[in-house]
N, C-alpha and C positions, 0 to 999 in steps of 0.2 A: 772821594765824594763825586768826580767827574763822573767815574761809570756807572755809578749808581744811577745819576740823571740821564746818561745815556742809555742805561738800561728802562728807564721810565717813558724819556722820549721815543725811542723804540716801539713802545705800548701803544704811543698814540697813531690812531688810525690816518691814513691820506685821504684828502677829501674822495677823491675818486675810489679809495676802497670801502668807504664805509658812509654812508648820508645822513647818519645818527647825528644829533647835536654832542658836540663833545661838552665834558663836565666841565665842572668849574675848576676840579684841580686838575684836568691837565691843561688850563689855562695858565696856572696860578706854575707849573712846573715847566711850560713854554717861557714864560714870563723870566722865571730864574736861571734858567738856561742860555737865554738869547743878552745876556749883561745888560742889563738895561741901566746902571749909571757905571759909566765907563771910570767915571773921575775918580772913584769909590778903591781906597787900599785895598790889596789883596784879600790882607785878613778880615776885612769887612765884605768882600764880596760872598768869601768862603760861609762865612758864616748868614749871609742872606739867603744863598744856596742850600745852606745844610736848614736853615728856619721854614725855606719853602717845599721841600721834600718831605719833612715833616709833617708841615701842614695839609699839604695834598693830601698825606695819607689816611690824615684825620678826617680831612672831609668825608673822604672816603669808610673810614671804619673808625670813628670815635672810640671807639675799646679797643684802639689795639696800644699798649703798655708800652712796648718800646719807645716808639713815636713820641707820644705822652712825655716819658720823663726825659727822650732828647732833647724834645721843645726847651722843655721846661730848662735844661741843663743848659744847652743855647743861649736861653734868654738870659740867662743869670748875669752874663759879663758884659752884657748891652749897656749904655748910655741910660737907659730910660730906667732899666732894673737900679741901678746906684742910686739914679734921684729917685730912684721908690725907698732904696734902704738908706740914704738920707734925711727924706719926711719922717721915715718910723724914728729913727734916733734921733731928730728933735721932738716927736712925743716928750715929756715927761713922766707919764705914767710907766713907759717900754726903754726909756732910758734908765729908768734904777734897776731895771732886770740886766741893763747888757754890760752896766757898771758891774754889777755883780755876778753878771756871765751863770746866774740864774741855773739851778738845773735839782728837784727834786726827787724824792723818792718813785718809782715807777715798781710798782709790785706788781707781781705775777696775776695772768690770767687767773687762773684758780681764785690766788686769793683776792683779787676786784670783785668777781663773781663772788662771794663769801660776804660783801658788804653788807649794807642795810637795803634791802628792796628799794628801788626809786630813786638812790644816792646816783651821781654822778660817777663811782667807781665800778657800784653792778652793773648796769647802765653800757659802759664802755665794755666792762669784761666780756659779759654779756654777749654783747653785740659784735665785737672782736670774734669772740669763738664761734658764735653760729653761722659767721660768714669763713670762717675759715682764715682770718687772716693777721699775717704778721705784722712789727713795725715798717714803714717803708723803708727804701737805698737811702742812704745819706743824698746829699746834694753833691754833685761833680764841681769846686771849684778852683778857679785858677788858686796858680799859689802868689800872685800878684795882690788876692783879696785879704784886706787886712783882718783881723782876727775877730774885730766886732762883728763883721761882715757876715765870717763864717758862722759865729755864733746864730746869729740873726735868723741865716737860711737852715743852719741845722734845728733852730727851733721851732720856725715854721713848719720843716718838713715831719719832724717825731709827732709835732701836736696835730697833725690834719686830721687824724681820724678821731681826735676827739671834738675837734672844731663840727665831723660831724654829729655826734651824739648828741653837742649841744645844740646844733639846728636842727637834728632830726632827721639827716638826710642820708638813705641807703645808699648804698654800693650798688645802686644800678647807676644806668647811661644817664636819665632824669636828675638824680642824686647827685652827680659827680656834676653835673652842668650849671645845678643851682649853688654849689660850692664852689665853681670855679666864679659863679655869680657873687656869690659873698667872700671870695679870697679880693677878687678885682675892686670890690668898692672896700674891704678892709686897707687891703695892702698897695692897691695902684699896682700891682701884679702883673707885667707884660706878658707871663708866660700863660697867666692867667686869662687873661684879653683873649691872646690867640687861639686860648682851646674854645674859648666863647664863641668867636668867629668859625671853627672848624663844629662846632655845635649846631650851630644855625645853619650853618652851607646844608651839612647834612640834613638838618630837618627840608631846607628846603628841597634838597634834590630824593627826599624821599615822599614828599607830599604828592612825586608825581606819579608816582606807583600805586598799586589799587592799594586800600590798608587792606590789613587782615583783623581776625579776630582780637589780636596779639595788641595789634597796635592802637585798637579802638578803645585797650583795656590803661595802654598806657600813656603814664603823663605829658603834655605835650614839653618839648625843651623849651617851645617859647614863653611857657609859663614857670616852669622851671627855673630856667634864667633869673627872670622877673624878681620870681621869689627870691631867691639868693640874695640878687642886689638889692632887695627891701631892707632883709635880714641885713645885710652888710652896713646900710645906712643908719637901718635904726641900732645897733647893738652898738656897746660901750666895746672897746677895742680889747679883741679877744686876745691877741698878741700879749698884752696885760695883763692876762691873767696867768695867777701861778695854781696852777691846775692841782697840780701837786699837793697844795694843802686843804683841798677841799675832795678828797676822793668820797668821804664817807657825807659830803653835803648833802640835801635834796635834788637832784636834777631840775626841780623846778624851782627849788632859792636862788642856782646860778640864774637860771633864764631869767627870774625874777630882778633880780642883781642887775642882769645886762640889758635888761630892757625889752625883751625880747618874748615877753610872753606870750601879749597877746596875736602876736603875728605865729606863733606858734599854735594857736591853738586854731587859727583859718590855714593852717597847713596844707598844701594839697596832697601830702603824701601819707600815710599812714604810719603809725607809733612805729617807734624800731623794734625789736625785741629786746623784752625787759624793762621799758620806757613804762613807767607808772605814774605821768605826770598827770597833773588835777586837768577835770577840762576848763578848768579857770570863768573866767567871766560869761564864754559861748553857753548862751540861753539851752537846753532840748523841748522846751515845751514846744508843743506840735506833733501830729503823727507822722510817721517813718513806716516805710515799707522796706524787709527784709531782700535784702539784696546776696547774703551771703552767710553759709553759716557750719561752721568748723571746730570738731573736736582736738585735742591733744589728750592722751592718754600719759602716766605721768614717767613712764621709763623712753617715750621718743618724742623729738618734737617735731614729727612728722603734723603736718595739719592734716585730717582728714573730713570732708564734705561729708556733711550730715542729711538725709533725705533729697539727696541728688543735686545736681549741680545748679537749681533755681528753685528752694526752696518758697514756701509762701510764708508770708506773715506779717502782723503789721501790730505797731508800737506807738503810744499814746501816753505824754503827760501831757498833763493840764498845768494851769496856771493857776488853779488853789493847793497842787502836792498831790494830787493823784495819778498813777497808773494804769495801763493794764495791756496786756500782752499774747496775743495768740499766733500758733506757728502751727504748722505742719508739712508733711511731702507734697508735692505737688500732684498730682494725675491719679489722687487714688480713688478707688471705687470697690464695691460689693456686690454681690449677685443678686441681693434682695433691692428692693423697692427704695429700702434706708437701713439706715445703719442699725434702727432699732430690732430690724425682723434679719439684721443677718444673724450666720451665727456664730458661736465663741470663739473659733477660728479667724474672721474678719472680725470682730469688734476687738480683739486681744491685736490685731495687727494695725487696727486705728488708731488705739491706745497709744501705741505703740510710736506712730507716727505724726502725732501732735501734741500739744502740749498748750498750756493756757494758764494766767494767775493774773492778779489785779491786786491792788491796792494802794498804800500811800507810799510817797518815796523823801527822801531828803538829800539834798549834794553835800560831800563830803569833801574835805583835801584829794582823793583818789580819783572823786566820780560818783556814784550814785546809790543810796540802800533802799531795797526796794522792801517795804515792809509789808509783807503778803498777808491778805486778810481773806481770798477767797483764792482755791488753783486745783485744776484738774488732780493732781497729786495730794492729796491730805495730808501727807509729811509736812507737804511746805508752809501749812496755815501756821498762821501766826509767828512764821520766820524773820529773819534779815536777811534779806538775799541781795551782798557787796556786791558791787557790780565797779570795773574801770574802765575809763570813759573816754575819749577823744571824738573832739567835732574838727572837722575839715572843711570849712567850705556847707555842702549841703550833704554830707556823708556826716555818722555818727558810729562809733566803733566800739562795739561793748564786750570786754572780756571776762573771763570768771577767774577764779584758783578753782580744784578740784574739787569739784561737785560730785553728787549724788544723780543721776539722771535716769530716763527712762527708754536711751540708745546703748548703753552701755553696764552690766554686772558691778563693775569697780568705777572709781568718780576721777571725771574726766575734768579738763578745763576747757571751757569755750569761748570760740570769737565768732559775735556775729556784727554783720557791717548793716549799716540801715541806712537807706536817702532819704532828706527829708520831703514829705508828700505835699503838692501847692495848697 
């Protein structure tokens, strides 16, 4: 571990070679370096050392994986981690699981995918495979940790990625930040705390940078956080749960269950895939401006952007049950005066790029039927046109199953995102 910091120290610039402000982690890796409690046993030094190299690195690159689960591996055998897995095993709810060392069936991606739409198993499978990813490493621990111990951290560690499906929260930097938000007030999680801390350093040492397009589009971490530890506070202790016997549940009975609806449905972050929960209590009466809007065809689930990357359009319920709905491309135009004197060439490619229906609507467990009584398209008079629903905040997010449309030959699925308008 020593050259590793020598090779860190090394990195840092001499004041006379460089006049930049140095970061916070090579603060935080001067800090660990120069023994700052001499009184302190070896192997509590080593391991301050190996916690603070970590964390530098975080500061520095929150995604990088290594660092991550060293932290985390580190923290496990601290004083603070033990009175964390202390507290959990005076739970009584998380005590008759470690009594019984607890451990259920876990079926194959394929067949989670295969559940019922919207169950807590499609849901996970789902969302496992479109990201690409496996169960995580077990936990690294001493063999000095007695066996409820282990049990403890090994169940923690297999249920995280279902911990996120039930909050909702992606595999990005944002996602992992708001969970490491709801691990810290679930479990009093040291290792958890310190990625929090390595979450914010970074947000802060990047706010000093110009943003880009990139960044303007994404979540901030300070609300991120936020959220997590809400969700952590407000939710019945997920550690409790035996996941296991509820794969083919509703996704939204658990939440239900856990208390944790309605903070789910002011979510900042958008449905995961496969995520079919109701929009629950959140109102949509009000108009919306189309902010976003994307096909799936039904052999990839490539999303593709429909009539360019800022579409127009704008969406309207009322608050006696009715609708109504108009979109189109953004920048188009014809050679004539109007649309009426161009000719079938330009009116077949108007057609073509908007679209329009109205009528009455009703919320359902899923989200929303729009019951069309008037629509550019004649097909769709007197239809039901299902629609699934999530509100975020002042975003509204509406998806299809395979439609009929009039961008595509064969019936695509759509997501289109909408703000709500003051």
């Amino acid at each position: 571990m020593s050259s590793g910091i020598s090779a860190r120290r090394a990195a840092v610039p001499a004041p006379h070679a460089d006049r930049s402000e140095p970061s916070i982690s090579h603060f935080i890796i001067v800090f660990a370096s120069l023994d700052p409690f001499p009184t302190l046993p070896a192997t509590s030094k080593h391991l301050l050392k190996r916690l603070a190299v970590d964390l530098a690195t975080l500061c520095s690159n929150p995604e990088d994986l290594e660092h991550t689960f060293d932290l985390l591996n580190a923290s496990y055998g601290t004083e603070v981690a033990q009175a964390a897995r202390n507290r959990l095993k005076q739970d009584p709810s998380i005590e008759a699981l470690i009594a019984e060392q607890y451990w259920g069936d876990w079926p194959s991606l394929a067949d989670l995918q295969a559940m019922p739409a919207g169950s807590l198993g499609h849901v996970y499978g789902t969302f496992m495979a479109s990201q690409g990813l496996n169960q995580l490493p077990n936990p690294q621990l001493g063999d000095s940790v007695p066996s409820e111990d282990t049990y403890l951290q090994q169940r923690i560690r297999h249920t995280h990625d279902v911990w996120h499906v039930i909050a909702g929260l992606p595999i990005t930097l944002a996602g992992e930040a708001a969970a490491n938000g709801l691990t810290t007030e679930q479990l009093r999680w040291p290792g958890s705390a310190l990625l929090i801390s390595a979450d914010l350093i970074h947000r802060v040492s990047e706010s000093q940078a110009s943003p880009t397009k990139e960044d303007d589009q994404r979540i901030d971490l300070g609300v991120a956080v936020a959220y997590g530890l809400s969700l952590g506070a407000k939710a019945q202790p997920l550690l409790a749960q035996r996941w296991e016997e509820g794969w083919e549940r509703p996704l939204s009975e658990w939440r239900e269950a856990l208390g944790i609806s309605e903070l789910i449905a002011r979510s900042p972050f958008p449905p995961l895939t496969g995520d079919r929960s109701p929009l629950a209590s959140a109102s949509i009466v009000g108009s919306w401006s189309l902010q976003s809007l994307t096909i799936r065809h039904a052999d990839s689930a490539e999303a593709i952007p429909v009539w360019g990357e800022h579409p127009l359009g704008q969406l309207t319920y009322t608050a006696d049950g009715r609708m109504s709905a108009v979109l189109c491309k953004a920048g188009q135009s014809t050679h004539a005066a109007g649309a009426g004197s161009a000719d079938v060439a330009e009116q077949a490619a108007l057609f073509r790029h908007s679209y329009g229906y109205a009528g009455r609507y009703t919320l359902t467990t899923e989200g929303v039927i729009h019951h069309v009584e008037v629509a550019a398209d004649p097909s769709w008079i007197g239809t039901d046109q299902h629609r699934i629903t999530h509100r975020a905040d002042d975003c509204l997010t509406i998806t299809t199953t395979a439609i009929a449309s009039v961008v595509s030959p064969d019936p695509v699925s759509y997501e289109a995102i909408w703000r709500k308008l003051p």
